[in-house]
C-alpha positions as CSV (number, residue, x, y, z in Angstrom):
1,X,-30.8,1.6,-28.8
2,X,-32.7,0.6,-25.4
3,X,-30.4,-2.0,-24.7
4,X,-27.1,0.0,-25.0
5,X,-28.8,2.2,-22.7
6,X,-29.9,-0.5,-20.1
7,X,-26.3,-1.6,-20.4
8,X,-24.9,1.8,-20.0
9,X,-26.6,1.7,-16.4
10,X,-24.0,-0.7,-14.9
11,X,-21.0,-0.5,-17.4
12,X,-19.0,2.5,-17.5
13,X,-16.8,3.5,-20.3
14,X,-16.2,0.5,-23.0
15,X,-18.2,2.3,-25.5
16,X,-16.4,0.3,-28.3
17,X,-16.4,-3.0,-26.5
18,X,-20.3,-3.0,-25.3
19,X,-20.6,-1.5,-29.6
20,X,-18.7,-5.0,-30.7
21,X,-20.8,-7.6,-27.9
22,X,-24.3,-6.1,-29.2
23,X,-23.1,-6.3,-32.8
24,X,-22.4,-10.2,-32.7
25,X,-26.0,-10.5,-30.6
26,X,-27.6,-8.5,-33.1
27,X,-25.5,-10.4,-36.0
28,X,-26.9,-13.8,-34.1
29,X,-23.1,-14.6,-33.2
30,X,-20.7,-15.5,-30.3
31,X,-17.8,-13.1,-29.0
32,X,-14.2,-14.1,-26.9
33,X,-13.4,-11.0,-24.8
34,X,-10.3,-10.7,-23.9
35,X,-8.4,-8.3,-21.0
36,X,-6.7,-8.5,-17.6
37,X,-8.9,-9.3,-14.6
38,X,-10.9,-6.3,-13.0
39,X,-12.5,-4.9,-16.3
40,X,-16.0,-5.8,-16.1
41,X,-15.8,-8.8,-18.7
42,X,-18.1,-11.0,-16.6
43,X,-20.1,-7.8,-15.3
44,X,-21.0,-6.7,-19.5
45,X,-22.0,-10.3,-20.0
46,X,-24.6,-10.7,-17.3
47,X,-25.8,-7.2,-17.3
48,X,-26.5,-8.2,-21.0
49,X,-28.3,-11.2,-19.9
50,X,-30.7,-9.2,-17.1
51,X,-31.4,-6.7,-20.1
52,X,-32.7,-9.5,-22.3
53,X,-35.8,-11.7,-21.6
54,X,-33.8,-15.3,-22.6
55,X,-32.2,-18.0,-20.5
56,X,-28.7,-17.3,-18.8
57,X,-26.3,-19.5,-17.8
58,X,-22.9,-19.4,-16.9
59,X,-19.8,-22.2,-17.0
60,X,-16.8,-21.3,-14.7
61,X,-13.9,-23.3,-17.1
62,X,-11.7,-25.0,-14.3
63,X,-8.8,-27.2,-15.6
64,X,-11.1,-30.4,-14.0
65,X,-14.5,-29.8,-16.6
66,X,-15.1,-32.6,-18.2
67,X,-17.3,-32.4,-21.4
68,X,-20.6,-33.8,-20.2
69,X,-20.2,-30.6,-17.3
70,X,-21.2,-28.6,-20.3
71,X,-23.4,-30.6,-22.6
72,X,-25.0,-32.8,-20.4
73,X,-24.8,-36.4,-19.7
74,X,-26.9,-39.8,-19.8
75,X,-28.2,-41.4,-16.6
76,X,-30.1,-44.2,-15.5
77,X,-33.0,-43.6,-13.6
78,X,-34.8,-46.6,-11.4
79,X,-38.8,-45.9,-10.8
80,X,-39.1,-46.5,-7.2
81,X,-42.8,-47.6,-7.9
82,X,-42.2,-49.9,-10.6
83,X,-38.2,-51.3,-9.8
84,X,-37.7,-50.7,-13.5
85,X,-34.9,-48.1,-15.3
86,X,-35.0,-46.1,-18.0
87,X,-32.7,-43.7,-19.9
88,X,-32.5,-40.2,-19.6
89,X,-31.0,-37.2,-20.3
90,X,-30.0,-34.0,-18.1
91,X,-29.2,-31.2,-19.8
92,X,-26.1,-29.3,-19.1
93,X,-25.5,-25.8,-18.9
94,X,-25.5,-25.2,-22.5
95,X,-29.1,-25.6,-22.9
96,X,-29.8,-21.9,-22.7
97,X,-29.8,-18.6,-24.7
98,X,-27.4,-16.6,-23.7
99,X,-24.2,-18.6,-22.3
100,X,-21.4,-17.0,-20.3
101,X,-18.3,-19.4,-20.9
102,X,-16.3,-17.7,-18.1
103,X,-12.1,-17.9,-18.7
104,X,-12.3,-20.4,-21.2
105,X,-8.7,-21.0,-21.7
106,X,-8.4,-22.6,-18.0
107,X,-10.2,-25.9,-19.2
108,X,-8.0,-28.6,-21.6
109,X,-8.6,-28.9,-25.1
110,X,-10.6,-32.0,-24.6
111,X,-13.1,-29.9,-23.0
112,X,-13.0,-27.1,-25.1
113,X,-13.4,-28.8,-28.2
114,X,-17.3,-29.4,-26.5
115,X,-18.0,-26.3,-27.8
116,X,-17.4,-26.8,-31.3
117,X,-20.8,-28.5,-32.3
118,X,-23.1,-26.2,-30.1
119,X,-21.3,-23.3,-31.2
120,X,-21.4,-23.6,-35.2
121,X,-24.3,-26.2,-35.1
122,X,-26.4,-25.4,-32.2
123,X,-26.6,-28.6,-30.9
124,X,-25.3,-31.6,-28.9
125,X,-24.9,-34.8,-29.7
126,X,-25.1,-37.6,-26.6
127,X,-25.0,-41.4,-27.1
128,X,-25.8,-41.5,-30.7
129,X,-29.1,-38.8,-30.2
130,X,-28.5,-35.3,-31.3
131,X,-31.0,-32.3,-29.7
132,X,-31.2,-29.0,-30.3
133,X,-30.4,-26.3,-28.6
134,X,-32.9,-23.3,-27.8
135,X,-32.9,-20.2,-30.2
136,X,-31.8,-18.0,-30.2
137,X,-28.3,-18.8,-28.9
138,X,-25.2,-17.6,-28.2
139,X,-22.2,-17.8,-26.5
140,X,-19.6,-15.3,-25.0
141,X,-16.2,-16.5,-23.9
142,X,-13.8,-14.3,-22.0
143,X,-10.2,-15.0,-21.5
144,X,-7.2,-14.0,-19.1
145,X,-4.4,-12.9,-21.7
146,X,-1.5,-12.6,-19.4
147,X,-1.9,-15.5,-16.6
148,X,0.1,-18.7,-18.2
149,X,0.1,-21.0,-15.4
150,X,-2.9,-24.0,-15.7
151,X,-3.7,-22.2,-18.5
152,X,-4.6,-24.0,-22.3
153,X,-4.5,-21.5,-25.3
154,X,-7.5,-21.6,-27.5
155,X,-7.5,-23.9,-30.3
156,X,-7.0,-22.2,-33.8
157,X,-10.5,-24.4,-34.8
158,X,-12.5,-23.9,-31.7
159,X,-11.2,-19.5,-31.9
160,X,-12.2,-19.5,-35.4
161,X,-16.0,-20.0,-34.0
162,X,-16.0,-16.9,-32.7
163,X,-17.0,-14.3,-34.9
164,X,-15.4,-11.5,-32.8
165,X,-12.1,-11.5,-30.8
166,X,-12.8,-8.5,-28.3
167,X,-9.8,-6.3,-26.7
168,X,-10.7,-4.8,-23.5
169,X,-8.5,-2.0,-22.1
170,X,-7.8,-0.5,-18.9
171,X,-10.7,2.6,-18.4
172,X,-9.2,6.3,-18.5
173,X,-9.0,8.0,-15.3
174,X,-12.0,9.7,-15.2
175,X,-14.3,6.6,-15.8
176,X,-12.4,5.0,-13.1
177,X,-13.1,7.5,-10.7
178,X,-16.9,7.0,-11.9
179,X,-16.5,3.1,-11.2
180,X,-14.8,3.8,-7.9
181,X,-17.4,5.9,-6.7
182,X,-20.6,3.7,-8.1
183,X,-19.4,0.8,-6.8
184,X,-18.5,1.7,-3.4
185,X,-21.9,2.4,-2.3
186,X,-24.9,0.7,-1.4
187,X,-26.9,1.6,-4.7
188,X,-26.8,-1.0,-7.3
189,X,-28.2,-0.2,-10.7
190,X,-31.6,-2.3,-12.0
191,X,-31.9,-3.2,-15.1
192,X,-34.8,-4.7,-16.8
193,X,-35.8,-6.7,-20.1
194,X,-35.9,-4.5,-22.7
195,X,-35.5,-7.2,-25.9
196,X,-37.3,-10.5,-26.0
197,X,-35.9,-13.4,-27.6
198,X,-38.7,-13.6,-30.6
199,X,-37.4,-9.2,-30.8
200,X,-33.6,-10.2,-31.0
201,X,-34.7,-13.1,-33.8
202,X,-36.5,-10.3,-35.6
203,X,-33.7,-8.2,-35.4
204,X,-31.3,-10.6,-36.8
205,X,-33.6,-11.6,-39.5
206,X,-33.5,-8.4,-40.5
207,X,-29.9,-8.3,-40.2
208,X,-29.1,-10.7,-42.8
209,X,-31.8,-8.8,-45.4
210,X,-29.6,-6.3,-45.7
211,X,-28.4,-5.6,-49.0
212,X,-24.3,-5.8,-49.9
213,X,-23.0,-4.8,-53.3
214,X,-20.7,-6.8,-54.8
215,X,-17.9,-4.6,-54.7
216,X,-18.2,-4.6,-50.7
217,X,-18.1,-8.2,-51.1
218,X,-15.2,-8.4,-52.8
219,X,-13.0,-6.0,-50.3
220,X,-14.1,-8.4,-47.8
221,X,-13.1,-10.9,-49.7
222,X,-9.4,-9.7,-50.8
223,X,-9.2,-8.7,-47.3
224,X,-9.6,-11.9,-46.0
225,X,-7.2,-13.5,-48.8
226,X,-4.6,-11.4,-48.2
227,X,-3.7,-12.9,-45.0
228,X,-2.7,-16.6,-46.8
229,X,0.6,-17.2,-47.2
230,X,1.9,-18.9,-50.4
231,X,-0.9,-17.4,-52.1
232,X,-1.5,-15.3,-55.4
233,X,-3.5,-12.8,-53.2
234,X,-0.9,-12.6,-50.2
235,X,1.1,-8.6,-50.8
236,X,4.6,-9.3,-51.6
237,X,6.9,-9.0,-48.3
238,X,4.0,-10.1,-46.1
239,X,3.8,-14.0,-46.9
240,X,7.1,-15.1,-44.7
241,X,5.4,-12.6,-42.4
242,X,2.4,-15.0,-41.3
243,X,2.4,-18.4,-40.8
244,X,-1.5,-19.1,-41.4
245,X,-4.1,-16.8,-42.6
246,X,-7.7,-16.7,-42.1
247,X,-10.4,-18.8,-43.7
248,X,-13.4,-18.3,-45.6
249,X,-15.5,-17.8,-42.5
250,X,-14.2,-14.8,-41.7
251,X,-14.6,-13.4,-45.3
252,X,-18.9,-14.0,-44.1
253,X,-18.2,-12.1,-40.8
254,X,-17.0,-9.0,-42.2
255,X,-20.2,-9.2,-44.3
256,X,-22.2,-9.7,-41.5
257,X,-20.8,-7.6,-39.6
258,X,-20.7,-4.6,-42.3
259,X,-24.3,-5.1,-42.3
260,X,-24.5,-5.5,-38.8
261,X,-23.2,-1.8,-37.9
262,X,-25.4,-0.6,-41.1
263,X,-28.4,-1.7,-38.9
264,X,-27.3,-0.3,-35.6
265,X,-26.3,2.8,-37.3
266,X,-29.4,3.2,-39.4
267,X,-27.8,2.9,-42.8
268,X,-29.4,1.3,-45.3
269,X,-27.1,-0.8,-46.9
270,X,-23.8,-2.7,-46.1
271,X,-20.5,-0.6,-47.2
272,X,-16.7,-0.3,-47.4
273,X,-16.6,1.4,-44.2
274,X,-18.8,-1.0,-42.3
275,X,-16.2,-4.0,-43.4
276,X,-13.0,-2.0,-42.2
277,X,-14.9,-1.2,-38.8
278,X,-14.9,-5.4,-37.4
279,X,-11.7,-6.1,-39.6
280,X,-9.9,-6.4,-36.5
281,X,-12.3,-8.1,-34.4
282,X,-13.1,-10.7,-36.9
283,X,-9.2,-11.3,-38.5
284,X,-7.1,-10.7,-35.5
285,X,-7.7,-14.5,-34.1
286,X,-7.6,-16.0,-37.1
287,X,-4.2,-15.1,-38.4
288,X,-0.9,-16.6,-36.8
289,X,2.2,-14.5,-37.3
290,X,5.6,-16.6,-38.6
291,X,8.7,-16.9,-36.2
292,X,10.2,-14.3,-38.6
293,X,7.4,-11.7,-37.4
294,X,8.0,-12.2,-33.9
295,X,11.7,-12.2,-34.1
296,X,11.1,-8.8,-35.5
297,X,8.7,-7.6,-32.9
298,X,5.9,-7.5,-35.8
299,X,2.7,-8.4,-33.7
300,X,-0.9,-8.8,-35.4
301,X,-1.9,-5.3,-35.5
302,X,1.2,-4.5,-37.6
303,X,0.3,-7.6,-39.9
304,X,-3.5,-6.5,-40.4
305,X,-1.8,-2.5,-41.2
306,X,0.1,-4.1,-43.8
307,X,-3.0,-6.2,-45.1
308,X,-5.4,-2.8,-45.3
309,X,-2.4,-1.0,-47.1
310,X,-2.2,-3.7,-49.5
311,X,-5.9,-4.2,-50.1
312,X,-7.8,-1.1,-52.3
313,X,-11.1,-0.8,-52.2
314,X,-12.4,-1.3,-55.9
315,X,-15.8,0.2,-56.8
């Protein structure tokens, strides 16, 4: 893929991290990356944006944004010529295609929660009038993990928006040595448009055509069910282990994302393997572990072990 390669040209290593962002661009969905500072979070997202021909824009969260710093706001403007006002809108930052929503968990939930309509609906609504945003559109969040101070964790309803949770780890030793040494210099890679935004529509029209069996659909869907406690689907011995489960949405991610790596990997139809491949990314933020878990050290991995040990594929 051009792109990966364009992208390949400033980020070094993260083969399976830059494999999940394109996935939810290609899937016509939004990403939370999250890892300590220094990894290249903010570097993958605009390098992404200089390889695509769409709008960029990026919103530094601070814990002072207000919601109209993102959507936009109302204003009354006086014509110097005539003395009289009229109405309008400016547009905020989210009037783009590609949005950076840098460290998202430093801004209060207030503020967050103005992402929830341009994020599932893809558009604002301001003094009564609702607009829409430009397509395509999508947004990618990144997120300091261990900092706590004037920090607000995600809401369970704005997280479940996302259709991938993204881990970033530290690089290996050798790729840091390649970062050092690129980065230290005066050369700075160039990279240029290689996707249009009427290509990436295309691409994620063609996306969604894929076909799915139903037997794919229902592993994604007893995947997904498993996680509920106080459920008939829920493995015996995990229920008191979680205290929520994930939703239906994420049972249409792994599809779309099972059909998402079929494209990128040239396959021609969605499959078991494809669903197991983003489990993790899509259920890993939408599940909340019981105080009984994490009394017993049993973090989310472990939980989502437990759920692909329970759940068989049936074909």
């Amino acid at each position: 893929m051009a792109l990966k390669s364009e992208l390949a040209k400033a980020i070094v290593g993260q083969q399976k991290v830059v494999e999940d962002v394109l996935l939810a661009l290609v899937c016509g969905e939004h990403a939370l990356l999250t890892g300590v500072p220094g990894l290249a979070k903010t570097l993958l997202i605009r390098s992404l944006s200089d390889s695509l021909d769409l709008g960029f824009n990026r919103i530094q969260f601070t814990p002072d944004l207000m919601p109209s710093d993102i959507t936009g706001t109302d204003i009354i403007q006086e014509d110097t010529a005539t003395g009289q006002r009229e109405r309008r809108f400016l547009e905020g930052p989210v009037f783009t295609n590609l949005l950076l929503a840098d460290e998202i968990n430093r801004t209060p939930p207030r503020t967050q929660a103005a992402m929830l309509q341009t994020m599932q609906e893809r558009q604002v609504t301001i003094g009564g009038v609702t607009r829409e945003l430009p397509r395509p559109f999508h947004v990618f969040a990144t997120q300091n993990p261990i900092e706590q101070e004037g920090t607000y964790p995600l809401p369970e309803a704005a997280a479940d928006r996302f259709m991938l949770s993204i881990e970033m780890g530290y690089p290996s030793v050798e790729e840091e040595i390649q970062v050092v040494t690129e980065t230290t210099g005066n050369k700075r890679p160039e990279l240029r448009s290689v996707v249009s935004g009427e290509d990436l529509m295309r691409i994620q029209q063609g996306v969604r055509a894929i076909p799915v069996s139903r037997d794919v659909v229902d592993y994604a869907v007893r995947l997904t069910s498993a996680t509920r406690p106080g459920t008939a689907n829920c493995p015996a011995g995990l229920g008191e282990l979680l205290r929520w489960g994930a939703g239906p949405r994420a049972s249409q991610y792994l599809i779309l994302g099972a059909k998402g790596r079929a494209a990128m990997s040239g396959r021609p139809c969605a499959d078991f393997a494809g669903v197991r491949a983003v489990a993790r990314e899509v259920l890993s933020h939408r599940i909340l572990p019981s105080f009984k878990a994490r009394t017993k050290g049993v973090g989310t991995d472990e939980l989502l072990e437990m759920v692909y040990a329970a759940v068989a594929e049936r074909r």
